[in-house]
Structure formats: structure tokens, C-alpha cells
One Martini backbone bead per residue (centre of mass of N, CA, C, O) as a GRO file, in nm:
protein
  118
    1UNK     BB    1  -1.979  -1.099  -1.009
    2UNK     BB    2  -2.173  -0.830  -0.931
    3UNK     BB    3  -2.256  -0.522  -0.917
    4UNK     BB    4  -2.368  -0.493  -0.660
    5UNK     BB    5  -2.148  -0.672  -0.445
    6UNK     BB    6  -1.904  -0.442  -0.549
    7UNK     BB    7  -2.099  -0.191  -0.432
    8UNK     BB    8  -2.081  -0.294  -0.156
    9UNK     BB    9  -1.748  -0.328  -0.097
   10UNK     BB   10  -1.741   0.012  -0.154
   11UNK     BB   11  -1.921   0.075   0.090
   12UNK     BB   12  -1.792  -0.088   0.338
   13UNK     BB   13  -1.502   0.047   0.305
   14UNK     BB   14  -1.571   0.335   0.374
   15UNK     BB   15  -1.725   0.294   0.619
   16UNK     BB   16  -1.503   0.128   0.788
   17UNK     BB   17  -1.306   0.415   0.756
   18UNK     BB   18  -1.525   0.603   0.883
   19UNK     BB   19  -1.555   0.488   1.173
   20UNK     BB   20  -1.278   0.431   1.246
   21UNK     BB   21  -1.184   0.723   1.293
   22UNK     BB   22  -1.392   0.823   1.456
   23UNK     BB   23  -1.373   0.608   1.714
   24UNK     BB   24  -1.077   0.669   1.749
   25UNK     BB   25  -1.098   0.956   1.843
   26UNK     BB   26  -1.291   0.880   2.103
   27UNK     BB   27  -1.114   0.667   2.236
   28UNK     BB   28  -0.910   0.928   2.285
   29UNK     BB   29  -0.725   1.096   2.453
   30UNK     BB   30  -0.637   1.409   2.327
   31UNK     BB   31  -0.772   1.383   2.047
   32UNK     BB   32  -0.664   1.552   1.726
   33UNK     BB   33  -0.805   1.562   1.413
   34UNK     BB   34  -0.653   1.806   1.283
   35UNK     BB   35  -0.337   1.722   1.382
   36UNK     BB   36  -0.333   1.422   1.357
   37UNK     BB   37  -0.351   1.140   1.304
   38UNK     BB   38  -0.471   0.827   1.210
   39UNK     BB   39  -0.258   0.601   1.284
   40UNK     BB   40  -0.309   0.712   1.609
   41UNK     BB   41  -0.531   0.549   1.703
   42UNK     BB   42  -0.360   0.236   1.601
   43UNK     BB   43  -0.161   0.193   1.719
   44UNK     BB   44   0.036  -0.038   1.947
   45UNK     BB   45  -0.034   0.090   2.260
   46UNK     BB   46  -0.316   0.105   2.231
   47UNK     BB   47  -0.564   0.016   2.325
   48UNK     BB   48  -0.801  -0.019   2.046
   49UNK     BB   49  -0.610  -0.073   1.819
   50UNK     BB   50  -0.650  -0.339   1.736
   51UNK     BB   51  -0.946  -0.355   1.680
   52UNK     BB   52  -0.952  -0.143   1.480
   53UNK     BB   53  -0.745  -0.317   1.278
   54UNK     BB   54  -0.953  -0.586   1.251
   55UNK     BB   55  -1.239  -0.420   1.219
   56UNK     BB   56  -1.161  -0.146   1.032
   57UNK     BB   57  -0.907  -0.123   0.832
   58UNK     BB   58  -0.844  -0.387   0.703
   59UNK     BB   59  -1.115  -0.463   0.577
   60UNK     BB   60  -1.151  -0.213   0.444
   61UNK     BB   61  -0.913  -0.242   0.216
   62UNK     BB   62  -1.018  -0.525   0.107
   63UNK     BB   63  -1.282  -0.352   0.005
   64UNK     BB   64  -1.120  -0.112  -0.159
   65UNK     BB   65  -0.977  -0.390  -0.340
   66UNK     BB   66  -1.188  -0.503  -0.477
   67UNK     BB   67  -1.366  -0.292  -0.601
   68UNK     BB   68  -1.140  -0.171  -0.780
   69UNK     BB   69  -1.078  -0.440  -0.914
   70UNK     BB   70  -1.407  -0.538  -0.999
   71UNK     BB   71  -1.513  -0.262  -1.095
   72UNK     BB   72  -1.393  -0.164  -1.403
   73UNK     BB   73  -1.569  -0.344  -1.585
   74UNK     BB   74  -1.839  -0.151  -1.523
   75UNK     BB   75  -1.690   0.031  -1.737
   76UNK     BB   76  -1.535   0.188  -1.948
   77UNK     BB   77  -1.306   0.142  -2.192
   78UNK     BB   78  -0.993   0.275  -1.991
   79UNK     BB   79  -0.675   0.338  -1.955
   80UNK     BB   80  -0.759   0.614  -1.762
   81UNK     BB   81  -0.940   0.412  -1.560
   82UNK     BB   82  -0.761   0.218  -1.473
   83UNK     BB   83  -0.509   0.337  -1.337
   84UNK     BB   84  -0.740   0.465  -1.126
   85UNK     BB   85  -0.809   0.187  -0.990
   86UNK     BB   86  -0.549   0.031  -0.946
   87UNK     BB   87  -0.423   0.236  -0.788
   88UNK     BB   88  -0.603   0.291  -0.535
   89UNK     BB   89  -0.614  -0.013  -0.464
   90UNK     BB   90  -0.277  -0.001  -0.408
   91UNK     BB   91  -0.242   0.273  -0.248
   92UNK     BB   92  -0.495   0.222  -0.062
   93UNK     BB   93  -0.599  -0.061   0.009
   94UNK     BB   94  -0.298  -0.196   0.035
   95UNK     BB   95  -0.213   0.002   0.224
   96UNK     BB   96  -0.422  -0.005   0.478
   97UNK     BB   97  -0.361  -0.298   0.549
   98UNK     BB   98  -0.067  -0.267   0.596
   99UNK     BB   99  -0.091  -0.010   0.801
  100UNK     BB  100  -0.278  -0.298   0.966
  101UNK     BB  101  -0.028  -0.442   1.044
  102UNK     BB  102   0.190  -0.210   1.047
  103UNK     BB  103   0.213  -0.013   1.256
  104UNK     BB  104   0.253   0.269   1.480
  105UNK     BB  105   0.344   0.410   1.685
  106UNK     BB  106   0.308   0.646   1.951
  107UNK     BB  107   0.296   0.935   1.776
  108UNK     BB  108   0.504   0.897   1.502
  109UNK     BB  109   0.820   0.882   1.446
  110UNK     BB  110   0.897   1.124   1.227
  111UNK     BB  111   1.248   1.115   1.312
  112UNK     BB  112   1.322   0.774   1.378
  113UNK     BB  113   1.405   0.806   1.686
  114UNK     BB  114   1.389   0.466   1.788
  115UNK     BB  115   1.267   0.279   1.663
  116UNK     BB  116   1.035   0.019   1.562
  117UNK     BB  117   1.003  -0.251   1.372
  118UNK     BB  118   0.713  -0.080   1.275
   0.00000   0.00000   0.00000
């Protein structure tokens, strides 16, 4: 892949991760930006969860775990360059894919009482 292909890749992850948080947030009654999670807007009960995780949350992950992964090489030979991209990649886009697979309740059951396999 050139660089150009990449930089597409993270440009579109990003895009789609930020349309789908602020679209979900408008797509919930009395759903509140800065007091809940953004994972409340795609719970399990929600109306347009799924629609949301299928075309918003997972594909952004899949293109900011491909960015990340094949964006190092286009950067200088870096130890903590290298720990940085692959990290983001992991613990931010392969969680998001993850998150976007197994979403949590509606309203994110903080206590655990009472969870659902998800």
C-alpha cells in the first residue's frame, strides 16, 4: 500500500468515529455529551445501535488499526514511535472494533448488578 491508501485509512477512521459519536448523541432523547458515555448511544436496546456499530464504531476501529499498523513505516526508525502506533492500533482501534462487537447495556451498568453476557 503508498502512503497516500494510509493516510486515507486514518483520515476515514477518524471521520467515522467522529460522525457516529456526535450522530448518536442526536439520535437519543435526552442523551447528554458531557455527562454519559459515548458507548451509551450504541448500547444493545438502543433503536439505532446496531446501525451505529455496524456502520460507525467497527469500521472506524478496523481503519484506525490498519493506519496505525501500516502508517509506522512511512515515519523514522523509532523505538517509541513504533511502542506508539502499535499501541494506539491496539488498545484504541482494536478496542473500539471489540467494543463495537460486544457493546454494553443501555445506560453502561457501572455496579455490575445484574449484567448481561455483554
Amino acid at each position: 500500500m503508498n502512503n497516500k491508501i494510509t493516510f486515507l485509512m486514518g483520515i476515514v477512521g477518524v471521520i467515522l468515529f467522529v460522525v457516529s459519536s456526535i450522530l448518536g448523541g442526536f439520535l437519543i432523547e435526552d442523551y447528554n455529551r458531557l455527562s454519559q458515555y459515548i458507548s451509551e448511544s450504541y448500547a444493545i436496546d438502543t433503536e439505532y445501535g446496531k446501525i451505529l456499530r455496524t456502520f460507525g464504531y467497527i469500521p472506524s476501529g478496523i481503519f484506525m488499526t490498519l493506519f496505525c499498523f501500516l502508517g509506522v513505516r512511512y515515519f523514522q526508525s523509532s523505538k517509541l514511535l513504533k511502542i506508539g502506533f502499535y499501541g494506539i492500533g491496539i488498545f484504541y482501534g482494536l478496542a473500539t472494533v471489540v467494543v463495537g462487537i460486544f457493546p454494553c447495556d443501555s445506560g453502561c451498568n457501572k455496579e455490575l448488578i445484574d449484567p448481561s453476557s455483554s
